[in-house]
Backbone bond lengths (Angstrom), bond angles and torsions (degrees), N, CA, C in turn:
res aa  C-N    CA-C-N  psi(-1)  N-CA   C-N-CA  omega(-1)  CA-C   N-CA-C  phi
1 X - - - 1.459 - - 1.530 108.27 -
2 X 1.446 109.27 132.66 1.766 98.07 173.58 1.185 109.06 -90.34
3 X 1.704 112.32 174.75 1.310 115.62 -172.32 1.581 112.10 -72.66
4 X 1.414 117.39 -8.24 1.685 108.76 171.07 1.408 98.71 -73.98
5 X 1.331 117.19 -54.13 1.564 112.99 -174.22 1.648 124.11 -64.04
6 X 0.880 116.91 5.25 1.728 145.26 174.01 1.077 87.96 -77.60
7 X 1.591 108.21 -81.02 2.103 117.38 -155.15 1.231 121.70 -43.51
8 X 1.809 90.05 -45.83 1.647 103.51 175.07 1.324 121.79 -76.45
9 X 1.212 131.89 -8.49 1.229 132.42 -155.73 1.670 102.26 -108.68
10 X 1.614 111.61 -5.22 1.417 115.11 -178.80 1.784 98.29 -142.01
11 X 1.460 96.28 6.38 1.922 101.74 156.53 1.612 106.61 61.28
12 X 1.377 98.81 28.54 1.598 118.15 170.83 1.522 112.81 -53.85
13 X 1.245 142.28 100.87 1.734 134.38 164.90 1.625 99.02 -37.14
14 X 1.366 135.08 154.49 0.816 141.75 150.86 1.490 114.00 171.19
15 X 1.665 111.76 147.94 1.728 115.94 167.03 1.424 108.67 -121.47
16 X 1.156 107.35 139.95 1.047 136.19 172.76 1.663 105.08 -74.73
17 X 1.421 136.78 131.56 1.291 139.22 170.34 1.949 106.82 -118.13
18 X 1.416 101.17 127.83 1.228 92.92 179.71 1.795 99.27 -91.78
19 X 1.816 105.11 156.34 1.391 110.19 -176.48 1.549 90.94 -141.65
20 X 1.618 115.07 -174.29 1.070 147.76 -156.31 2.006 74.54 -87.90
21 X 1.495 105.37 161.47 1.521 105.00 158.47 1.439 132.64 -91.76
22 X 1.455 124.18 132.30 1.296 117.82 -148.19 1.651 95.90 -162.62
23 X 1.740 106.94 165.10 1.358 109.13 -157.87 1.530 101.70 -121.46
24 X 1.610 98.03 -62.74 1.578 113.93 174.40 1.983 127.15 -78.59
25 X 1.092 112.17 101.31 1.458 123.35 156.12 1.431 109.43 28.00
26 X 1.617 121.29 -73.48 0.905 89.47 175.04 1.222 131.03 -130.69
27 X 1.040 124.51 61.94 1.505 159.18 146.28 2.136 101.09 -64.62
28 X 1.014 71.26 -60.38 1.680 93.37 177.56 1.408 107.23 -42.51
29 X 1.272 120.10 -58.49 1.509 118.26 -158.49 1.792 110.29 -100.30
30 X 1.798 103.48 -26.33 1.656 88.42 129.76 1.306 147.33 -6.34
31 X 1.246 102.62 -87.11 1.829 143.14 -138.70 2.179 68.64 -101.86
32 X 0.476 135.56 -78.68 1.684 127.86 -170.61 1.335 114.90 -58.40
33 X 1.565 113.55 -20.32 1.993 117.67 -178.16 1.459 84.79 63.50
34 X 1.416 138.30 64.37 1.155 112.14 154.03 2.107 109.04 -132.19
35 X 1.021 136.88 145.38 1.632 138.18 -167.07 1.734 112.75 -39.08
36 X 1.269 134.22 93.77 1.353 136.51 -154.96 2.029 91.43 -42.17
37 X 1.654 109.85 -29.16 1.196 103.66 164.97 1.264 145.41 -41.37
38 X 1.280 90.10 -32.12 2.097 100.17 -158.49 1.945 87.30 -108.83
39 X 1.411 116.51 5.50 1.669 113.94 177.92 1.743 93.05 -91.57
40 X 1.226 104.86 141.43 1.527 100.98 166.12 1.392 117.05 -116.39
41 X 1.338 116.84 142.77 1.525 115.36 170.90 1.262 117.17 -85.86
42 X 1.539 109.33 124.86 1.919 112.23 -161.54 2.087 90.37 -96.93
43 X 1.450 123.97 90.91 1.642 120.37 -171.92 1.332 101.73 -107.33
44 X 1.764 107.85 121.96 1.089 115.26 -173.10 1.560 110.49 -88.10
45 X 1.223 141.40 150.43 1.371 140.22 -153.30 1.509 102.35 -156.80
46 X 1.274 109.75 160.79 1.429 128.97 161.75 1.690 127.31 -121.34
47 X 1.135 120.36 156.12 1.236 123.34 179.25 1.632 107.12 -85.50
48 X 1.502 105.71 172.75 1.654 114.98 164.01 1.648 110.97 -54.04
49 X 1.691 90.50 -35.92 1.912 89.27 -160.77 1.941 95.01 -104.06
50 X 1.334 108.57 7.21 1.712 95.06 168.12 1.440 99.88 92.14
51 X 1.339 120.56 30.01 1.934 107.25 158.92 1.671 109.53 -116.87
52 X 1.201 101.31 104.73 1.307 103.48 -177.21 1.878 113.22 -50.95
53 X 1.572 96.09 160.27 1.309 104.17 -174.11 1.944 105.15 -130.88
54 X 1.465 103.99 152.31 1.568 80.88 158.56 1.770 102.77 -125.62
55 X 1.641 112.04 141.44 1.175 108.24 156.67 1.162 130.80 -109.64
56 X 1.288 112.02 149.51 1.414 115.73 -162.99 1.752 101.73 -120.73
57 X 1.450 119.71 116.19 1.519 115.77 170.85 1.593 93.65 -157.85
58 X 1.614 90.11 167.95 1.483 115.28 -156.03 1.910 111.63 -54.12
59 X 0.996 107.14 136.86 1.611 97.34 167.46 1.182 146.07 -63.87
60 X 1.422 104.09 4.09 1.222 113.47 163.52 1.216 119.85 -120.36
61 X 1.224 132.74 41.83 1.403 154.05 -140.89 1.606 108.04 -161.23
62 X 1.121 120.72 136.34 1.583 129.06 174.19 2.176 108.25 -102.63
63 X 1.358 91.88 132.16 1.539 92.96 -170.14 1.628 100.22 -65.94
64 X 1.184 136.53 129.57 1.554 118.97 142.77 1.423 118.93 -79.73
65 X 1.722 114.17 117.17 1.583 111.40 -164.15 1.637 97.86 -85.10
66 X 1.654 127.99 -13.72 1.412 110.54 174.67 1.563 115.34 -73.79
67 X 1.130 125.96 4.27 1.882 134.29 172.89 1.237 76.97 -101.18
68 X 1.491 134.45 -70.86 1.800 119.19 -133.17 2.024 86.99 -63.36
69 X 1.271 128.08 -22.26 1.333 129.79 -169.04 1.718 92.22 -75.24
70 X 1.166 116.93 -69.06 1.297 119.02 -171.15 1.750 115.32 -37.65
71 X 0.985 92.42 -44.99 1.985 106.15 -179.43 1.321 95.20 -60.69
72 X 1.127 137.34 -57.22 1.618 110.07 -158.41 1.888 98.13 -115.47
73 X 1.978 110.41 30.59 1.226 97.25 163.85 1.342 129.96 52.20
74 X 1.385 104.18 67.65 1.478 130.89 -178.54 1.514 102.25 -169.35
75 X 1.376 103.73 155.20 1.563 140.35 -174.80 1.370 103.08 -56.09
76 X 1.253 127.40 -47.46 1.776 141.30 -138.95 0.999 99.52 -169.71
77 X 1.503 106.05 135.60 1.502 136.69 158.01 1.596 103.06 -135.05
78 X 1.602 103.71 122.69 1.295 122.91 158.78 1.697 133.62 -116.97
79 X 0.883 117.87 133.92 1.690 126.31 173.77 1.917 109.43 -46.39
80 X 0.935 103.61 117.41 1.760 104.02 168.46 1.568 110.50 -66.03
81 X 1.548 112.56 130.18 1.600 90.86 169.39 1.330 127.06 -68.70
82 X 1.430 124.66 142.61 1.397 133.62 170.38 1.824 113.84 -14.73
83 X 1.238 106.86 -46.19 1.268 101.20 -172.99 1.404 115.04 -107.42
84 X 1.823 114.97 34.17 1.161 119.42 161.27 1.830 102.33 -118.27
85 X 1.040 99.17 -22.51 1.384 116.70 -169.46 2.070 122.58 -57.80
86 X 1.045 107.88 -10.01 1.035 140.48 176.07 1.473 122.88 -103.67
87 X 1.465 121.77 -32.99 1.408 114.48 147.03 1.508 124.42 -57.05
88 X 1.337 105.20 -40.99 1.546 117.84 179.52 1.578 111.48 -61.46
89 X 1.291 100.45 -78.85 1.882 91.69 168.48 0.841 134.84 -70.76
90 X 0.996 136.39 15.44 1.673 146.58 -174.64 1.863 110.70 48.70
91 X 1.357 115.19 22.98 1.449 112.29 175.60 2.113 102.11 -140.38
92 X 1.364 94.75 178.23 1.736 90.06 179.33 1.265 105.40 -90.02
93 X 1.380 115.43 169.56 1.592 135.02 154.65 1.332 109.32 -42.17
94 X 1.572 142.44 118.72 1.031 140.14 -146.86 1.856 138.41 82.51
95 X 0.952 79.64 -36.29 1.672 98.33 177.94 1.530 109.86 -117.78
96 X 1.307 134.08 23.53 1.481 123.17 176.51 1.569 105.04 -106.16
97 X 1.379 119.19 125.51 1.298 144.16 170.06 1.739 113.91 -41.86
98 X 1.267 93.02 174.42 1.711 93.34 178.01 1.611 94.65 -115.74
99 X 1.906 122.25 29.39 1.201 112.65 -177.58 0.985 92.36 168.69
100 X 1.808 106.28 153.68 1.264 107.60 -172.93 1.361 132.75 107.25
101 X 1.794 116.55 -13.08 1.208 111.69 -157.55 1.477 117.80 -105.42
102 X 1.275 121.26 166.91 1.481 138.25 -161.93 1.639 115.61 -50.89
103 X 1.107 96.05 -39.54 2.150 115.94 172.06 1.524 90.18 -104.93
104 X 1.173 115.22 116.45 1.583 119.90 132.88 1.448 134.86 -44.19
105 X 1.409 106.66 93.18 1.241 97.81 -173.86 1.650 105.96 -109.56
106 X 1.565 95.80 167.68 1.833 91.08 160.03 1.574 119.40 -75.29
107 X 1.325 80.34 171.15 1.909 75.25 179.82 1.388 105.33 -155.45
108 X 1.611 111.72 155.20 1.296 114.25 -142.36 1.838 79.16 -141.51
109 X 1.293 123.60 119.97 1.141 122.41 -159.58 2.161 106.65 -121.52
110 X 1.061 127.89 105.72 1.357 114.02 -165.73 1.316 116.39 -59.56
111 X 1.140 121.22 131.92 1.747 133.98 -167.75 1.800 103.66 -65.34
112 X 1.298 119.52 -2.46 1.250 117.88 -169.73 1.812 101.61 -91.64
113 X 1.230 113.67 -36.03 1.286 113.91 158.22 1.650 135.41 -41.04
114 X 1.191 110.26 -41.63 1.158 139.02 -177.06 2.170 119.37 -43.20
115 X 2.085 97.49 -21.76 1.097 121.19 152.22 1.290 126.34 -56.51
116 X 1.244 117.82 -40.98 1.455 130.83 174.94 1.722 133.59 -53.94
117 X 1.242 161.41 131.57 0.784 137.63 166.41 1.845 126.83 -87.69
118 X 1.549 93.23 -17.99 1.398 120.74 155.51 1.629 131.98 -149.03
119 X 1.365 100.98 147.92 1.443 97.32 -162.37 1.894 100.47 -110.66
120 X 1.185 131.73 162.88 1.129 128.64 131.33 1.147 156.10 -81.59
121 X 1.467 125.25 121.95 1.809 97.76 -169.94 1.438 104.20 -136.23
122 X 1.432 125.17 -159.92 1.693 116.57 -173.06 1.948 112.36 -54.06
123 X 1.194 115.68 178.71 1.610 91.82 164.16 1.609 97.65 -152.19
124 X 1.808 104.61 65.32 1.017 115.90 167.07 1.498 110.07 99.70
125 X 1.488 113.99 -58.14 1.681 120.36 -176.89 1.225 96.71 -131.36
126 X 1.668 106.31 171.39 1.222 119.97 -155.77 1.638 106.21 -82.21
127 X 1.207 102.61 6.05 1.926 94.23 -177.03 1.498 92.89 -122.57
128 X 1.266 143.30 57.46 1.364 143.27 -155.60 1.372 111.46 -160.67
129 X 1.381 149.80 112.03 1.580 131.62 164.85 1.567 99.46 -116.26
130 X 1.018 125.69 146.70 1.277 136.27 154.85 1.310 135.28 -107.59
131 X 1.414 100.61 147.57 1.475 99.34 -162.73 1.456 99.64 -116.43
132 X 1.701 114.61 135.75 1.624 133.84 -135.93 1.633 87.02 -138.41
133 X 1.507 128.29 138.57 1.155 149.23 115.43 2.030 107.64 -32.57
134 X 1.224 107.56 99.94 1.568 118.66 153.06 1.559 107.82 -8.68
135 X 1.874 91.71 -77.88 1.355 113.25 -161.23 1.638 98.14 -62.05
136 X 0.684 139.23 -10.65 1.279 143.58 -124.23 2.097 101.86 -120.23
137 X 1.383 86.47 -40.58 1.623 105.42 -174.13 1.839 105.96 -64.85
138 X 1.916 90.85 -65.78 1.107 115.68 153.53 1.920 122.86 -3.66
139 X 1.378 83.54 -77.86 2.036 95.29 -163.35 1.306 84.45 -68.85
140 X 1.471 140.03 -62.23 1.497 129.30 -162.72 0.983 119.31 -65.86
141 X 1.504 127.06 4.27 1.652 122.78 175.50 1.378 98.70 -131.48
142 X 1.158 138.21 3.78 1.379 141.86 175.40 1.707 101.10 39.22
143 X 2.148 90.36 57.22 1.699 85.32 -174.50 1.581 116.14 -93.13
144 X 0.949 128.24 -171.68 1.363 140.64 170.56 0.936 143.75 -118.50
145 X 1.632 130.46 97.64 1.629 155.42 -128.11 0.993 83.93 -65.70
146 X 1.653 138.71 135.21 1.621 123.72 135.47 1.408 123.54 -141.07
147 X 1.404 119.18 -167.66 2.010 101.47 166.31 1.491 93.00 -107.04
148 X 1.220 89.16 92.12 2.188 94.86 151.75 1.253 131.13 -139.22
149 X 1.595 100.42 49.22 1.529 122.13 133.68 1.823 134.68 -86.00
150 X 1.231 85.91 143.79 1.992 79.22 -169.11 1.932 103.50 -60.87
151 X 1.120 124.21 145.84 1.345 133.50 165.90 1.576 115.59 -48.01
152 X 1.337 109.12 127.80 1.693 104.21 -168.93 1.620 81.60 -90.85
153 X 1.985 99.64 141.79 1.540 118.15 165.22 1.323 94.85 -71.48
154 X 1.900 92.52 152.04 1.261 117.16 147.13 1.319 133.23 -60.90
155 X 1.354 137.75 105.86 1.608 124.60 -161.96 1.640 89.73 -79.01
């Protein structure tokens, strides 16, 4: 099923924005003029014991994987490499959604988003962003609000 036939098929609101082709975050929100904030990074991960996860936090934000571990209660959280990461979701590095994907994974969604009423994230391929209902990400991944972004220093 593609990700248009996903949206529609669970009557998801959403637009699709076409962009320049691009891999990294924020290149992305560049090439779209849109707040590297309101872009989300869709990072596919694994557990200690091997159940993949996806996290989802702001693009201008660094994940801390010892919280994203703590939230779903496990030892370890690791990053999938790029070029495994794409078997797992069924899309590339750059273009993977905050929903929708080929492995069901859990998902661990950063509570800092939660300001937003819509977010952006890949929209399938690398010249694509989509634009997502919050709430919306949420109910279709039956994810779980948390803080697993790293703490911004005090300058």
């Amino acid at each position: 099923m593609s990700l248009e036939e996903y949206l529609q098929k669970n009557n998801v609101w959403h637009r699709f924005l076409r962009k320049s082709e691009t891999i990294h975050t924020a290149d992305a929100a560049e090439a779209a003029g849109i707040p590297l904030n309101r872009v989300t990074k869709n990072l596919i991960s694994i557990t200690d014991d091997g159940e993949y996860i996806l996290l989802i936090v702001p693009g201008d934000r660094k994940v801390d994987l010892d919280a994203a571990a703590a939230a779903v209660n496990t030892k370890t959280i690791r990053l999938v490499p790029f070029s495994k990461a794409e078997g797992i979701s069924g899309y590339p590095p750059g273009g993977t959604p905050s929903i929708g994907h080929r492995t069901r994974l859990r998902t661990i969604m950063e509570k800092g988003l939660l300001q937003y009423d819509t977010v952006y994230c890949g929209g399938g391929s690398r010249d694509k962003l989509l634009e997502l209902r919050v709430q919306d990400i949420i109910k279709l991944n039956v994810a779980i609000v948390a803080d697993i972004v790293e703490k911004e220093k005090a300058v």
